[in-house]
C-alpha positions as CSV (number, residue, x, y, z in Angstrom):
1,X,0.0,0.0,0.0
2,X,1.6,3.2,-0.8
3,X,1.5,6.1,1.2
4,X,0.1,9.6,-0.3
5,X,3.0,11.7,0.9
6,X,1.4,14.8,-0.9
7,X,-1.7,14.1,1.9
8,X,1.0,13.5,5.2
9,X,2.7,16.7,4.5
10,X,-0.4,18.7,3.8
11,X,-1.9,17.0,7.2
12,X,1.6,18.3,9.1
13,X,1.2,21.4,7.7
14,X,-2.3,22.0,8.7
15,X,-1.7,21.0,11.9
16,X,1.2,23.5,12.5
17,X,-0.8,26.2,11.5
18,X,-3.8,25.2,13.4
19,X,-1.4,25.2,16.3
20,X,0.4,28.6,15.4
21,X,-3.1,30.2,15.4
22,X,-3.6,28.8,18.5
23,X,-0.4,29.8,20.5
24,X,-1.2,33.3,19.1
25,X,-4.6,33.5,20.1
26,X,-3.5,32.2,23.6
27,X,-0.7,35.3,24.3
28,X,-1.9,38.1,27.0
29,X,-1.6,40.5,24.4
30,X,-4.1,39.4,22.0
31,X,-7.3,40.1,21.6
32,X,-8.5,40.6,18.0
33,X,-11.0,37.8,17.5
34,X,-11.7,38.7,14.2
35,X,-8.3,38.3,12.9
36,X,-8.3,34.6,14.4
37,X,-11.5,33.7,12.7
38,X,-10.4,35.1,9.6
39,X,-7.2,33.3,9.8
40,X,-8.5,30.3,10.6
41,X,-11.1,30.5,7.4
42,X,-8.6,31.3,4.9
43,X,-6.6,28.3,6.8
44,X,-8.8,25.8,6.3
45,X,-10.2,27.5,2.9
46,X,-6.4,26.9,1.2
47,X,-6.1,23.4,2.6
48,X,-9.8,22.1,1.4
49,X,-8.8,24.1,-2.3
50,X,-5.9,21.7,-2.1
51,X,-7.4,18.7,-1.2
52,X,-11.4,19.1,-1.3
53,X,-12.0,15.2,-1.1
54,X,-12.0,15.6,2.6
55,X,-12.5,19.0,3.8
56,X,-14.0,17.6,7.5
57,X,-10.1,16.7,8.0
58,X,-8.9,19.9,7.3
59,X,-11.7,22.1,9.6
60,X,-10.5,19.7,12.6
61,X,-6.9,20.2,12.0
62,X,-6.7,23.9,11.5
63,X,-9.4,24.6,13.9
64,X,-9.8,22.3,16.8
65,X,-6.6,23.8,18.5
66,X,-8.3,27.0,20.2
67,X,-11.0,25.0,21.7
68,X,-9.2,22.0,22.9
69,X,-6.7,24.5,24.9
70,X,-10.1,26.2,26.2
71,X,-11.8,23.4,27.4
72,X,-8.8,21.8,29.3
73,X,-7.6,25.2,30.9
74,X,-10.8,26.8,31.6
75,X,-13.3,23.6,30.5
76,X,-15.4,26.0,28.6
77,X,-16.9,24.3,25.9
78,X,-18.5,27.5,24.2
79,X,-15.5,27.7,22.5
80,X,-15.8,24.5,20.1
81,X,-18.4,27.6,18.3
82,X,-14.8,28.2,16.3
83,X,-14.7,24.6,14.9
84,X,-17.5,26.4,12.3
85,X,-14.9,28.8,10.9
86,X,-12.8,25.8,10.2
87,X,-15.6,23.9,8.3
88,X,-17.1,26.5,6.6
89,X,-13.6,27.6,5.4
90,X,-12.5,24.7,3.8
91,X,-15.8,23.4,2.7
92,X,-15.3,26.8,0.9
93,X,-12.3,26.3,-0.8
94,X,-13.9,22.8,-1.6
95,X,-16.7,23.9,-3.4
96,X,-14.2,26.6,-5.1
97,X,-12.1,24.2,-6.5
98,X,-14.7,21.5,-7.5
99,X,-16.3,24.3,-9.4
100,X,-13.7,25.2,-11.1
101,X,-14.1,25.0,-15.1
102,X,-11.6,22.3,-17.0
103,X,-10.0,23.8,-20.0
């Protein structure tokens, strides 16, 4: 059986981002909620454009990172509201690139 490295490094990467975006919404200083969302849709929006067969894996690993820190630090589980920017970003770029006209 042979591994889809394109997939693995595409998963790494989405994770590391998912993670970066959460380490920056976690500092003191920070508190522009806005630019987190919108990071996190245009996140997830790249990664289900470059893959859209499975855009649920993408909205979990870009966007579960924020809530997951929330709910073991605080254990406020209002926060898994962010896991919709994640899937309606890349079921976004999804639909973008299945739509997309063949020439």
């Amino acid at each position: 059986m042979r591994a889809d490295y394109k997939f693995i490094a595409y998963l790494v990467l989405s994770v590391l981002a998912g993670v970066l975006i959460a380490w920056m919404d976690s500092r003191p200083g920070w508190d522009d909620t806005g630019i987190t969302a919108g990071t996190i849709v245009l996140v997830s929006a790249l990664f289900g454009y470059l893959r859209p067969s499975r855009p649920w894996i993408w909205a979990l690993t870009v966007s579960s990172w924020i809530p997951l820190h929330a709910i073991l630090s605080t254990s406020d589980f209002r926060m898994l509201v962010i896991m919709l920017f994640g899937f309606a970003g890349s079921y976004l770029g999804a639909a973008v690139k299945n739509n997309k006209p063949a020439n």
